[in-house]
DRENDORO-421740 format. One record per residue (C-alpha): x, y, z; residue number from 1. Coordinates in steps of 0.5 Angstrom, whole numbers. Layout:
# residues N
PT    xx    yy    zz pos
PT     X     Y     Z NUM
...
# end
This chain:
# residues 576
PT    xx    yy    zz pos
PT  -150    72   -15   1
PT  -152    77   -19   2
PT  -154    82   -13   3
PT  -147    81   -11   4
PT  -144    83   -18   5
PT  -149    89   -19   6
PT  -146    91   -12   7
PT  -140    90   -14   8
PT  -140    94   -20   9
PT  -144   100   -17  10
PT  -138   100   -11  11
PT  -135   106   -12  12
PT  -130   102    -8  13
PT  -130    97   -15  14
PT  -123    98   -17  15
PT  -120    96   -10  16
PT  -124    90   -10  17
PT  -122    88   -17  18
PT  -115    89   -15  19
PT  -116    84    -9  20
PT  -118    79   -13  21
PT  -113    79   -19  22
PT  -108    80   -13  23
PT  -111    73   -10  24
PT  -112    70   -16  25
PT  -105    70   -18  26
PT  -101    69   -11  27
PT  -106    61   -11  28
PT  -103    62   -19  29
PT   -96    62   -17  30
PT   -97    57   -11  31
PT  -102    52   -13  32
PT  -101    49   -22  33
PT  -102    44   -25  34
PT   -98    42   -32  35
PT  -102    38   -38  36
PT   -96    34   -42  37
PT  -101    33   -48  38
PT   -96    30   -52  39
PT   -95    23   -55  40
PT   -88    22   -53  41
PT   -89    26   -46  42
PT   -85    30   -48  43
PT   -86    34   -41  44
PT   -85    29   -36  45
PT   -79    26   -33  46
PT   -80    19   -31  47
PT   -80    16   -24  48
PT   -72    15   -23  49
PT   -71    21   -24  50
PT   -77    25   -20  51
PT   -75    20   -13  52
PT   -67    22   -16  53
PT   -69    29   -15  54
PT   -73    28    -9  55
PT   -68    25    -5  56
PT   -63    31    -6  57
PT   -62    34     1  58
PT   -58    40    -1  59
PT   -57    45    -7  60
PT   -55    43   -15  61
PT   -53    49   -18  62
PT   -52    48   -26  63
PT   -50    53   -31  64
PT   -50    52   -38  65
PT   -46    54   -43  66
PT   -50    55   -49  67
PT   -51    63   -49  68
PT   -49    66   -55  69
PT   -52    68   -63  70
PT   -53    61   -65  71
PT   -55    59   -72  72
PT   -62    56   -72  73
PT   -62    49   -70  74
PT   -58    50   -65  75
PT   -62    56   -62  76
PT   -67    50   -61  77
PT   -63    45   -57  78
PT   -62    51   -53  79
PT   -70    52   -52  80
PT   -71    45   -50  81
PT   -65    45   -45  82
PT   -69    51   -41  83
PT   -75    48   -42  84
PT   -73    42   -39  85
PT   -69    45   -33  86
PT   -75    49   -32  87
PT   -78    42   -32  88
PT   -74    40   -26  89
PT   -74    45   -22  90
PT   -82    45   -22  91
PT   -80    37   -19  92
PT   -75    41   -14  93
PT   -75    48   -14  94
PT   -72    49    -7  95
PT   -66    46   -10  96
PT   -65    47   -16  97
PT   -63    53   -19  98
PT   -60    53   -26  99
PT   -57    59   -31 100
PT   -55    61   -38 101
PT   -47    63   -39 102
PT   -42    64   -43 103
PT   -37    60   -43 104
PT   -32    66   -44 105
PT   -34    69   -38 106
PT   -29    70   -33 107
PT   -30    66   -27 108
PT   -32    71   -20 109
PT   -25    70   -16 110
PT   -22    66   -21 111
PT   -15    71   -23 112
PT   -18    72   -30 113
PT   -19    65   -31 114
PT   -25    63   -36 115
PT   -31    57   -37 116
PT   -28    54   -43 117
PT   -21    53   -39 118
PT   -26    49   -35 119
PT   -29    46   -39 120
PT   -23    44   -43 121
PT   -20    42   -37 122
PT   -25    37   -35 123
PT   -25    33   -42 124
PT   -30    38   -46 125
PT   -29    41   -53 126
PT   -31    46   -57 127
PT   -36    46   -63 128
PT   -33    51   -69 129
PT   -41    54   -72 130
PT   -41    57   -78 131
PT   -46    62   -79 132
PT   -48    67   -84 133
PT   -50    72   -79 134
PT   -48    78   -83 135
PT   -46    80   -89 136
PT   -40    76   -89 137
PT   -38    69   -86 138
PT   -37    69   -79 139
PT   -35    64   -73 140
PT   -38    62   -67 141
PT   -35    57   -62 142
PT   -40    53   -57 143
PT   -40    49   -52 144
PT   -45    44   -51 145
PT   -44    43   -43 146
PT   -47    45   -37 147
PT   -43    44   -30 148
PT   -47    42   -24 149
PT   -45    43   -18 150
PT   -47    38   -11 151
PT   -44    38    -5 152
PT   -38    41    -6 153
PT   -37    37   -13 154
PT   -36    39   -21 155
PT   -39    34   -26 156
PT   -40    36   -34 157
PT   -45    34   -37 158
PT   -45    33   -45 159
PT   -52    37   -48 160
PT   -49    34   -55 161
PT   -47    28   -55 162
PT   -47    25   -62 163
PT   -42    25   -67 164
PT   -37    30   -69 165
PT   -38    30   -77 166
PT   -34    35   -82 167
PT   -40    39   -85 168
PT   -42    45   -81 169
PT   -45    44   -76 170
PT   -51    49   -77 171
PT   -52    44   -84 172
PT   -53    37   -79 173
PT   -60    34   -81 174
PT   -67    35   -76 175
PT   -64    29   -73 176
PT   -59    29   -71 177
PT   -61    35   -66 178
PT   -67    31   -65 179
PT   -62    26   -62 180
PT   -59    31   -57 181
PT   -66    34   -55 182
PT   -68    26   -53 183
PT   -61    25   -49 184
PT   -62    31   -43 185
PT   -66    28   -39 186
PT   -62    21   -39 187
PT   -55    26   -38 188
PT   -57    30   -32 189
PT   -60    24   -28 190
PT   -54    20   -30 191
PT   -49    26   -27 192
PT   -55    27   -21 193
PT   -54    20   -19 194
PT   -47    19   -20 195
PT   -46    25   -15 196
PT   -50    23    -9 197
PT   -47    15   -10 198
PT   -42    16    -5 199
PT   -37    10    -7 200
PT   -36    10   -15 201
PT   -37     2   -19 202
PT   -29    -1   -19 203
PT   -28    -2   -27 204
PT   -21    -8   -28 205
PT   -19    -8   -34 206
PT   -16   -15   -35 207
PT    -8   -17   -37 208
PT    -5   -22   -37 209
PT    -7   -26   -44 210
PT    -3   -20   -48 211
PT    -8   -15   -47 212
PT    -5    -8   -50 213
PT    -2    -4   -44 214
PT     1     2   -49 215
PT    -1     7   -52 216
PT    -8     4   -56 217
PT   -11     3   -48 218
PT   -10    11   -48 219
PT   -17    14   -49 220
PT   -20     8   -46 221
PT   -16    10   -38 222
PT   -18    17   -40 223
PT   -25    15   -40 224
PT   -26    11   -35 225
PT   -23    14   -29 226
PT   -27    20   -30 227
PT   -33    17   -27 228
PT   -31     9   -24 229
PT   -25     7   -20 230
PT   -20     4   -26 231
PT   -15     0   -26 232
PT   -10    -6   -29 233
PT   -10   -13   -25 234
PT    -6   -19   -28 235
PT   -12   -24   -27 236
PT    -6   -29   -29 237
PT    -3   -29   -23 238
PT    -8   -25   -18 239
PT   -15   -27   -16 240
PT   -20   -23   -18 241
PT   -21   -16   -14 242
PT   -28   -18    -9 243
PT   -30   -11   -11 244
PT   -29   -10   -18 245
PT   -36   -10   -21 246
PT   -34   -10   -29 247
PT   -28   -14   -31 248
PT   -26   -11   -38 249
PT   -23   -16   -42 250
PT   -20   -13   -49 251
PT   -17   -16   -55 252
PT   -12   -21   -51 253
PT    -7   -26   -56 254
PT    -6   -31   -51 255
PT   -10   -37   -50 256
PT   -14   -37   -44 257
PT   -12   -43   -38 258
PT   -16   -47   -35 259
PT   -15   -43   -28 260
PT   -17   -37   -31 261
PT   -23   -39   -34 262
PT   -25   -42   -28 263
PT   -23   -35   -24 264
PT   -28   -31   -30 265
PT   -33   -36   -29 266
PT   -34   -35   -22 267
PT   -33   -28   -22 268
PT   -39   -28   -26 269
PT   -43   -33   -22 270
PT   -41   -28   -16 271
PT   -46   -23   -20 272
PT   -40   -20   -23 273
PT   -41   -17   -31 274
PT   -36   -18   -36 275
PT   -35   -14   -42 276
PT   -31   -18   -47 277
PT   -29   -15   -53 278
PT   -25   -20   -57 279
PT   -22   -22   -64 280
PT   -22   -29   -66 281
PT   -17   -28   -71 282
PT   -10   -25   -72 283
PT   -11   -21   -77 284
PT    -8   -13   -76 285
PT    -7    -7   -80 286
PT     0    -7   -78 287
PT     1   -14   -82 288
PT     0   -10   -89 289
PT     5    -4   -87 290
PT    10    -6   -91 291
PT     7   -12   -95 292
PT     0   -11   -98 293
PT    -2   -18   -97 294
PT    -3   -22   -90 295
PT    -7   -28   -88 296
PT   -13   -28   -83 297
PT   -13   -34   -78 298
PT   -15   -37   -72 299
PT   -12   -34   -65 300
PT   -15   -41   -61 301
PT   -16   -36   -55 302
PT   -20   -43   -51 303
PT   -25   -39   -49 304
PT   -31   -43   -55 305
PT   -33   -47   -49 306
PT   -34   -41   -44 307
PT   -37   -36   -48 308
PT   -42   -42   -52 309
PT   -44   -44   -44 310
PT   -46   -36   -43 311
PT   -50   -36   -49 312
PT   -46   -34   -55 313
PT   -41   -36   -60 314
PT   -36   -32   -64 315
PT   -34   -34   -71 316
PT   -28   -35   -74 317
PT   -31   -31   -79 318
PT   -29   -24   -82 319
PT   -35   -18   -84 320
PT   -34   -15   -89 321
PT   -39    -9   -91 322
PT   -41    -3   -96 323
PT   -41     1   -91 324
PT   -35     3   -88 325
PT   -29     8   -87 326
PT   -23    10   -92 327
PT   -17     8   -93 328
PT   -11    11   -96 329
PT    -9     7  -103 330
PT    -4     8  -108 331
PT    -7    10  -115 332
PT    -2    11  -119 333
PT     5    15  -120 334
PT    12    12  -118 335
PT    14     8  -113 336
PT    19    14  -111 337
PT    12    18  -112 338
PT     6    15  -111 339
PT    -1    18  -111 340
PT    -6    16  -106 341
PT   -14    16  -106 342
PT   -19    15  -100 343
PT   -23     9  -103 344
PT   -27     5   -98 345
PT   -24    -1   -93 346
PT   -29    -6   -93 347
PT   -26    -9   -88 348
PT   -27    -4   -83 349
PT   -34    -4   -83 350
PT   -39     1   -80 351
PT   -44    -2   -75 352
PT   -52     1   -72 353
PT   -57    -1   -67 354
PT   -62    -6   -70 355
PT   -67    -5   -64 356
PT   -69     0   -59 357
PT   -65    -2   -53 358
PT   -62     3   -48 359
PT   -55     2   -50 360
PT   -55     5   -57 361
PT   -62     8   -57 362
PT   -59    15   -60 363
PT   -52    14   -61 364
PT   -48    15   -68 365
PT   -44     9   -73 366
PT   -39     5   -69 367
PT   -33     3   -74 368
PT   -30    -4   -73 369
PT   -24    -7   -75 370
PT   -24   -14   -78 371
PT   -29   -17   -75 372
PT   -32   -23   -72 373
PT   -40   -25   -72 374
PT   -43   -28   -66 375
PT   -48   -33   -67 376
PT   -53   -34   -61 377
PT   -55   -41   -57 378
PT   -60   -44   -54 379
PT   -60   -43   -47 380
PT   -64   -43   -42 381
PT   -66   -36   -38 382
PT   -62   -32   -42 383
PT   -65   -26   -46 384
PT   -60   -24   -52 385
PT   -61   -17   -55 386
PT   -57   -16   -61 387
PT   -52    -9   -60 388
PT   -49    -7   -65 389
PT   -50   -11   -72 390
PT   -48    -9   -80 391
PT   -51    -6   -86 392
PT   -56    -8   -91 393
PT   -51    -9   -96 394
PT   -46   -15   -92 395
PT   -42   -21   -92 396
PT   -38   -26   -88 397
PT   -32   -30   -91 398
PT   -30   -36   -87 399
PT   -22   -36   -85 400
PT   -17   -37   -86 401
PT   -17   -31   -91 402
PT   -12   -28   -95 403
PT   -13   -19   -94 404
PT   -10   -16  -100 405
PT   -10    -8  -102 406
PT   -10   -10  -109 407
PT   -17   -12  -107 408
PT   -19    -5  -107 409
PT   -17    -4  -115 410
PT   -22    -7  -117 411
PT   -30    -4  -114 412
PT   -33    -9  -109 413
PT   -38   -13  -114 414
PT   -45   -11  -109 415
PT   -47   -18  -111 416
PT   -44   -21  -106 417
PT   -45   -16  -100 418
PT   -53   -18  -100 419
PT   -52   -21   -92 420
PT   -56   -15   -87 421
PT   -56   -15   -79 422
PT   -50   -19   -78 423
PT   -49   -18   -71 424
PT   -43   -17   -68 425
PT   -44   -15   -60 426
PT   -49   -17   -56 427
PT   -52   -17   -49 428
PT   -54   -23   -45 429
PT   -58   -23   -39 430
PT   -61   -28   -34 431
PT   -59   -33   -29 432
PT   -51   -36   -32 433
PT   -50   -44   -31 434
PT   -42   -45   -29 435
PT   -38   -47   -35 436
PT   -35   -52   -30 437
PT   -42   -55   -27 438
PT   -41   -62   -26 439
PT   -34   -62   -29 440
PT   -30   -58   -23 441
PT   -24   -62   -21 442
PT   -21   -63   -13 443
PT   -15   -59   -15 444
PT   -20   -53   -17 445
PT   -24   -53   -11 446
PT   -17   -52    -7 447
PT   -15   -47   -12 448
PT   -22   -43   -10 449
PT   -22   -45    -2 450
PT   -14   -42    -1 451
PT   -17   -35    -3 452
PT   -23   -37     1 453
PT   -28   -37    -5 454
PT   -33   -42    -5 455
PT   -36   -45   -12 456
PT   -42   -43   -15 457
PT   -47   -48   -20 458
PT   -50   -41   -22 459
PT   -52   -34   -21 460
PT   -56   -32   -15 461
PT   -59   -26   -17 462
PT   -60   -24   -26 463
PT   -52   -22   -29 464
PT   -51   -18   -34 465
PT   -46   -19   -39 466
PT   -43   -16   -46 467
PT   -40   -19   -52 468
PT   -37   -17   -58 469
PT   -34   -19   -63 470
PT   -28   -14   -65 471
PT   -22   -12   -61 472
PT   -19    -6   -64 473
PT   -27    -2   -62 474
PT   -23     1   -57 475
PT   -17     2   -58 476
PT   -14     8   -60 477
PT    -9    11   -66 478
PT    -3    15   -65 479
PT    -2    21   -69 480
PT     6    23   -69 481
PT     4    30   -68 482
PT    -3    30   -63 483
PT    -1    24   -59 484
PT    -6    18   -57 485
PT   -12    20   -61 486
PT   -19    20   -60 487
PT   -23    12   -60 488
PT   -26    12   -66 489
PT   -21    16   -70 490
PT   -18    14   -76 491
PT   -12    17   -77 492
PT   -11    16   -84 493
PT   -17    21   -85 494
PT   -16    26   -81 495
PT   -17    33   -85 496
PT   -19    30   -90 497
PT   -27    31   -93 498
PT   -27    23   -89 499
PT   -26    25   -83 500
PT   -31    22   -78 501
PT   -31    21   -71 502
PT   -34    15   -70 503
PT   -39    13   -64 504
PT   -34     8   -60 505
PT   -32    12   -54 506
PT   -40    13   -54 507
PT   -42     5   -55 508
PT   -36     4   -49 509
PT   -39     9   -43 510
PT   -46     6   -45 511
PT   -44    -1   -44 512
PT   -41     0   -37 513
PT   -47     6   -35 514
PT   -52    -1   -37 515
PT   -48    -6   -33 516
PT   -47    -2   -27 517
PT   -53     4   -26 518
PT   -59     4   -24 519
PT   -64     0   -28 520
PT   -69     7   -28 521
PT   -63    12   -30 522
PT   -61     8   -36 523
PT   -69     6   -38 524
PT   -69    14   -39 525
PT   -64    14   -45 526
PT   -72    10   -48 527
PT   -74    17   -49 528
PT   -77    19   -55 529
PT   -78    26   -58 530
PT   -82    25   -65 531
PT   -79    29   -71 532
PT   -85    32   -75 533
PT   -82    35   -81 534
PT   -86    38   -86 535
PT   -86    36   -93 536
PT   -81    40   -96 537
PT   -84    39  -104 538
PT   -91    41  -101 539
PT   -87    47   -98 540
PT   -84    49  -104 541
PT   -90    48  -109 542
PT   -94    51  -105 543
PT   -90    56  -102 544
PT   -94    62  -104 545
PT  -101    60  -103 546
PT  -100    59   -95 547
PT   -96    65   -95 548
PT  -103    69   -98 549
PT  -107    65   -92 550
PT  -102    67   -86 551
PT  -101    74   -89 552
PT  -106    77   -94 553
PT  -112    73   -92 554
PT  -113    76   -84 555
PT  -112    83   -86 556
PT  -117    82   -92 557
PT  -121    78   -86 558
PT  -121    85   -82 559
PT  -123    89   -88 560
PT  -129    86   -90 561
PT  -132    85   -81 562
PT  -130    93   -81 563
PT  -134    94   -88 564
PT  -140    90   -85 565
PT  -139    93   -79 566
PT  -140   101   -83 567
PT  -146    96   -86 568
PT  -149    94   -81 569
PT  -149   102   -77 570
PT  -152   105   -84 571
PT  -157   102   -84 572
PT  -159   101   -77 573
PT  -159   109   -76 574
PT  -161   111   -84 575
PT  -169   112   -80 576
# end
């Protein structure tokens, strides 16, 4: 081998060897690497479901990202990791995947002037206004947090910065926060990539009939949903279940429940259909303080104690109250004629977080309630209960009936009474759900079933899935004279104000429906986890100075004393 090398090198030809090997080394290079994810949380590697997801497309995915711009900071590394994790999916498919960085006030090639943003905006996607201190003075710098993925002839949005809106800067929201976004890309492309190659979208029925609301505050909710399912109403009072409905949505009814209704809900449950019952137990409504300023919460007798005790679960008639929890507009002082408000906080609109690391609500923000039932579990076999969402350290529960009065609120909440912590408030049952007419059905039943042709089951065949949650007003959304319909998850009452939140709820609803009716690897990716390792902010600024000499001073003096020992060493080497 050294015969070889001293050839080599003595070749007066060597050069042109060398310039053969490096050519060779870099086309095996360039055809055949490996990547090395050394990361605790495998930061670098996509799970399987989206690896077979991507194997599996049989044409081009075209995706341009909308976060090319001056950035503050923190958003510049949301930026990096979008690249480094579309580079992870291209090195997965690389024939299919091409993806770009645009702004999103480019003009669209052959678009007549039309731009990105109206595209975007038109597709259900908002700017984020980012203040920056770029330059001297202050400056203003719009964003969007979307790419666009095109497929077969369809245009998807995919959300990169999916928490909540908050009313500081967004270049001052915490490490976090950006964190979250980072930990969702993988779960928000393979979601879109997999609804694109579905050929028949999941059917969502939004169930009427029992005095569901059907106005204005179901805006948001139809706004939401028909955007990736087929969406619609259907009176399941007077019509059977569709057989291809695969969630039946079950919000806020005031009617109570007949028999025959409960036994239709029932059987589409144990024909494998899901249900997402968002509930209030009680009548009790912010409108009723309107124009008194007290209103009494009582028992709405919806006749479905029964049912849902049968599936797994019970709903209290009980309200939550909190600590932590949105504001209200309270008259203070003044006049009758001129009264002077203060936002103080509403314990009865408490604010609710996951208690576990469940693909539901891993990385999502507060959702706000309004008047909220507990839910109690029971033993029943074959269920698995997993708790959604549940209150504050700092709760309680008061039984009902209940007297609500804003005069509560001149007096501060006595903390001692708030001492309850986790109370839940939604939950998600799995398994195999026994009949709540097993061994109890009637003749006339049975013929009810056998005229639409649908036999009666005992139980599920196959595991279901089914969510329930004690609060009905989660979803519904408020109307501003002015905006219209707004935003679930919006208090009318704070907008423009230092309170103003955007809370989680849209977020909580979308992921409830993706967990019941997408792929079970697609929805495991909301799992992942990139860990946020900060350095000690006090010992960064007690000992600011002392790094700053070892990275900046320590390695010139390094390189003066090797170049003085060097001058040493050469002196007395030829000093004979």
């Amino acid at each position: 081998m050294g015969n070889l090398v001293n050839k080599i090198v003595a070749s007066k030809f060597w050069w042109v060897i060398l310039l053969v090997i490096l050519l060779a080394v870099n086309y095996l290079a360039s055809s055949f690497h490996a990547r090395f994810d050394l990361t605790k949380e495998k930061r670098y590697t996509l799970t399987k479901a989206t690896k077979d997801l991507l194997r599996g497309l049989d044409s081009d995915v075209q995706i341009d990202v909308f976060l090319k711009g001056d950035f503050p900071a923190k958003f510049r590394k949301l930026t990096n990791s979008v690249s480094e994790f579309l580079g992870l999916l291209k090195e997965s498919n690389s024939s299919k995947i091409n993806y770009t960085f645009t702004s999103p006030l480019d003009e669209i090639p052959e678009a007549n002037g039309r731009k990105y943003a109206d595209t975007i905006e038109s597709m259900g996607g908002f700017y984020i206004n980012l203040k920056s201190q770029l330059k001297e003075s202050e400056s203003s710098s719009i964003v969007y947090p979307y790419a666009l993925i095109k497929y077969k002839g369809k245009t998807e949005l995919v959300t990169l910065f999916s928490v909540p809106a908050i009313s500081s800067p967004t270049n001052d929201l915490p490490e976090k926060v950006i964190n979250s976004a980072e930990a969702l890309l993988e779960y928000q492309f393979a979601k879109t990539l997999d609804k694109m190659t579905e050929e028949k979208a999941p059917a969502i029925i939004y169930a009427t009939g029992n005095g569901q609301p059907t106005d204005y505050r179901v805006y948001d909710i139809e706004q939401t949903l028909t955007q990736d399912y087929r969406f619609g109403p259907v009176d399941i009072s007077k019509n059977q279940i569709p057989g291809e409905a695969d969630v039946l949505l079950i919000v806020k009814p005031t009617v109570q429940f007949t028999e025959e209704l409960k036994l239709k809900v029932d059987q589409f449950v144990m024909r494998g259909g899901k249900v997402v019952w968002f509930i209030d137990n009680l009548i009790a409504e912010q409108d009723s303080l309107r124009f008194t300023t007290e209103t009494i919460a009582f028992d709405r007798d919806l006749n479905i104690t029964d049912q849902l005790f049968r599936y797994g679960v019970r709903i209290n008639p009980d309200l939550v109250m909190s600590l932590d929890c949105d504001y209200m507009p309270f008259a203070v002082g003044g006049t009758q004629e001129n009264p002077q408000f203060e936002f103080l906080k509403w314990n009865y609109y408490p604010l609710f977080g996951s208690p576990n690391n469940n693909p539901v609500t891993k990385n999502m923000g507060l959702v706000m309630g309004r008047f909220v039932n507990s839910i109690d579990t029971i033993a029943t076999p074959g269920i698995t209960k997993t708790v959604l969402l549940s209150s504050s350290p700092n709760s309680r529960i008061i039984s009902t009936p209940a007297l609500i009065s804003l005069n509560e609120n001149k007096n501060a909440p006595q903390d001692a009474k708030f001492t309850r912590n986790n109370i839940p408030v939604a939950m998600l049952l799995e398994g195999k759900f026994t009949s709540l007419f097993r061994n109890k059905i009637s003749k006339s039943q049975l013929d009810s079933l056998a005229g639409y042709g649908i036999p009666f089951m005992e139980m599920n065949k196959e595991p279901g899935k089914m969510i329930v949650v004690g609060d009905g007003d989660i979803l519904l959304n408020e109307v501003s004279p002015k905006e219209g319909p707004l935003r679930m998850g919006t208090n009318f009452y704070t907008m423009g104000s230092q309170y103003e939140y955007q809370f989680a709820n849209k977020e909580f609803l979308l992921n409830c429906i993706e967990y019941l009716v997408n792929k079970p690897g697609i929805i495991e990716t909301r799992n992942k986890d990139i860990v946020l390792r900060l350095l000690d902010s006090q010992k960064v600024k007690a000992q600011k100075s002392t790094w700053q000499f070892m990275n900046i001073a320590l390695p010139i003096l390094l390189v003066l004393l090797v170049g003085w020992i060097y001058q040493q060493v050469r002196k007395r080497k030829y000093a004979a």
